[in-house]
VOPAGU-2260 file (C-alpha; in pm, 1 decimal, decimal comma):
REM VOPAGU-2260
SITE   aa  ch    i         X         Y         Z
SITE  UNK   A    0    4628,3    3470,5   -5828,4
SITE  UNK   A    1    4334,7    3561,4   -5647,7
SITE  UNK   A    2    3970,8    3665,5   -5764,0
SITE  UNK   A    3    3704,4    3839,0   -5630,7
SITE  UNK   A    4    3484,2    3598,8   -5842,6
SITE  UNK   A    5    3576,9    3285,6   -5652,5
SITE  UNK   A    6    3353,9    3076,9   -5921,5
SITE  UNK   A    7    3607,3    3228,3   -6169,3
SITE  UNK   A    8    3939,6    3084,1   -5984,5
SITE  UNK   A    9    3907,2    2745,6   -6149,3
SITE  UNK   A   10    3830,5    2840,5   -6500,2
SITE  UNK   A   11    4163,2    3060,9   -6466,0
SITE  UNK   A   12    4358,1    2821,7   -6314,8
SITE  UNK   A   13    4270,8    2560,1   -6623,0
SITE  UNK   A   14    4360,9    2881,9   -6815,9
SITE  UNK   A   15    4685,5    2943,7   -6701,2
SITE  UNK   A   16    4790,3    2535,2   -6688,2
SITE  UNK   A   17    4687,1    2481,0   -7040,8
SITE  UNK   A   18    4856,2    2785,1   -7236,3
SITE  UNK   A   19    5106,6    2920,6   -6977,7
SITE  UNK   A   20    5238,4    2579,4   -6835,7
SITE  UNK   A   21    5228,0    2691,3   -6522,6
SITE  UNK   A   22    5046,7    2649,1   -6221,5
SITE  UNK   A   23    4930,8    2950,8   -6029,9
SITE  UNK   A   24    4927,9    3008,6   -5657,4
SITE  UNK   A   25    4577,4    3114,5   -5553,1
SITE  UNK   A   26    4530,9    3297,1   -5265,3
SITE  UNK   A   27    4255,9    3253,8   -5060,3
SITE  UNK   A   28    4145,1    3240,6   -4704,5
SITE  UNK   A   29    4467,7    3060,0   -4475,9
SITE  UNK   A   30    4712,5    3110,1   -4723,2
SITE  UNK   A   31    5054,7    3270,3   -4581,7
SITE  UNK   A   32    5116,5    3560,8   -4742,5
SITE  UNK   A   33    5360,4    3712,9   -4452,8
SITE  UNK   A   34    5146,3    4000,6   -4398,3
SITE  UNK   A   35    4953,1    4018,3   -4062,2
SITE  UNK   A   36    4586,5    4198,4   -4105,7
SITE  UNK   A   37    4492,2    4418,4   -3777,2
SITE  UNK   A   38    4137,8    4530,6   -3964,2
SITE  UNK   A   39    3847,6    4495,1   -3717,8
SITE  UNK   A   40    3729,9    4198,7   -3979,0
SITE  UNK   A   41    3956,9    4018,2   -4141,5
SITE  UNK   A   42    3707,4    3831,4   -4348,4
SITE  UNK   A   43    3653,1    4149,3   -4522,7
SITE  UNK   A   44    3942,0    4238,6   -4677,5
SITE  UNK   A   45    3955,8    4085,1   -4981,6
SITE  UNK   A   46    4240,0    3850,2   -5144,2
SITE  UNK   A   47    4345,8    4157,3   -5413,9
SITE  UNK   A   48    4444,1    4386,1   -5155,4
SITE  UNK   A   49    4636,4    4102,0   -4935,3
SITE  UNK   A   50    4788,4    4000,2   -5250,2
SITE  UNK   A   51    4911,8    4369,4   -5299,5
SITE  UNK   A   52    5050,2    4450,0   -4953,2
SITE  UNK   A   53    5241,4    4140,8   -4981,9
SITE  UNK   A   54    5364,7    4214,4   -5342,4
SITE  UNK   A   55    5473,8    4598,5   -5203,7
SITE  UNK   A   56    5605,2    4433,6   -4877,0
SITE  UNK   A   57    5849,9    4196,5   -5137,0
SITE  UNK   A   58    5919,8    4488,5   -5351,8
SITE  UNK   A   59    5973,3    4740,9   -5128,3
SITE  UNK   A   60    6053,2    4605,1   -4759,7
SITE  UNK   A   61    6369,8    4827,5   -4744,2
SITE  UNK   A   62    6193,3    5124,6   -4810,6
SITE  UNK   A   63    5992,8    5134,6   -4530,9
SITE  UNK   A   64    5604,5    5178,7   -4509,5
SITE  UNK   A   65    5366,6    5117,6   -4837,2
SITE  UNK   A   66    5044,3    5250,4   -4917,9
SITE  UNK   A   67    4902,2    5029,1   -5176,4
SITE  UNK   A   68    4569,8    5235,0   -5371,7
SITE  UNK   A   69    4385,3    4996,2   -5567,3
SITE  UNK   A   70    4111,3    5240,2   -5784,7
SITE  UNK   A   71    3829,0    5000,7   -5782,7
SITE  UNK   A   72    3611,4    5086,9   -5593,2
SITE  UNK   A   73    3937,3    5268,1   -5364,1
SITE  UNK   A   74    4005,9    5049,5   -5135,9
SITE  UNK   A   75    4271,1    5222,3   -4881,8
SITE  UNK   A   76    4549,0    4964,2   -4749,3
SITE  UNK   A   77    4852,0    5062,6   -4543,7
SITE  UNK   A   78    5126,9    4833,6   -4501,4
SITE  UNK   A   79    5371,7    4908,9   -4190,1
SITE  UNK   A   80    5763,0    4783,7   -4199,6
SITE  UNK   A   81    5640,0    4476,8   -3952,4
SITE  UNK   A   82    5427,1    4394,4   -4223,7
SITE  UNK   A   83    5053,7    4481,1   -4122,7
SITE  UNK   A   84    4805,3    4578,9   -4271,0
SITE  UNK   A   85    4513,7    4768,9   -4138,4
C-alpha cells in the first residue's frame, strides 16, 4: 500500500487490520521494492509509481520492458528488463 497522503497511511492500515485481517505492506521511502530508480531525484518519484513498476516488473518480467501510465496527473514511468526505472 502506499499513499500520496502519508497522514492517510495509518487510518488505512487500521482499515485494512480490522475488516480485512490482514496487514498491509506500506511502501515508503527505503523499502525494497527490486526496482532501481535512475531519475535525477529520487525523492520525487512518488511511492504509486514505484509500487507500479514493481507490480509490472512481477507481472511481466518475461516480457521484456514495461511502460506503466498512471492518468493522474500522467505521470510517465519506464521500466527496463534490469529493472529501472527512469
Amino acid at each position: 500500500m502506499c499513499s500520496v497522503v502519508p497522514p492517510l497511511v495509518g487510518t488505512f492500515e487500521d482499515l485494512l487490520r480490522r475488516y480485512f485481517k490482514t496487514t498491509p505492506l506500506v511502501v515508503r521511502t527505503g523499502v525494497k521494492t527490486g526496482v532501481r530508480i535512475t531519475y535525477p531525484n529520487p525523492r520525487e518519484i512518488g511511492a504509486d509509481r514505484i509500487v507500479n513498476a514493481a507490480a509490472a516488473r512481477h507481472l511481466y518480467h518475461h516480457r521484456g520492458a514495461v511502460i506503466v501510465v498512471d492518468m493522474a496527473p500522467v505521470p510517465l514511468s519506464i521500466l527496463s528488463q534490469r529493472k529501472v526505472i527512469s
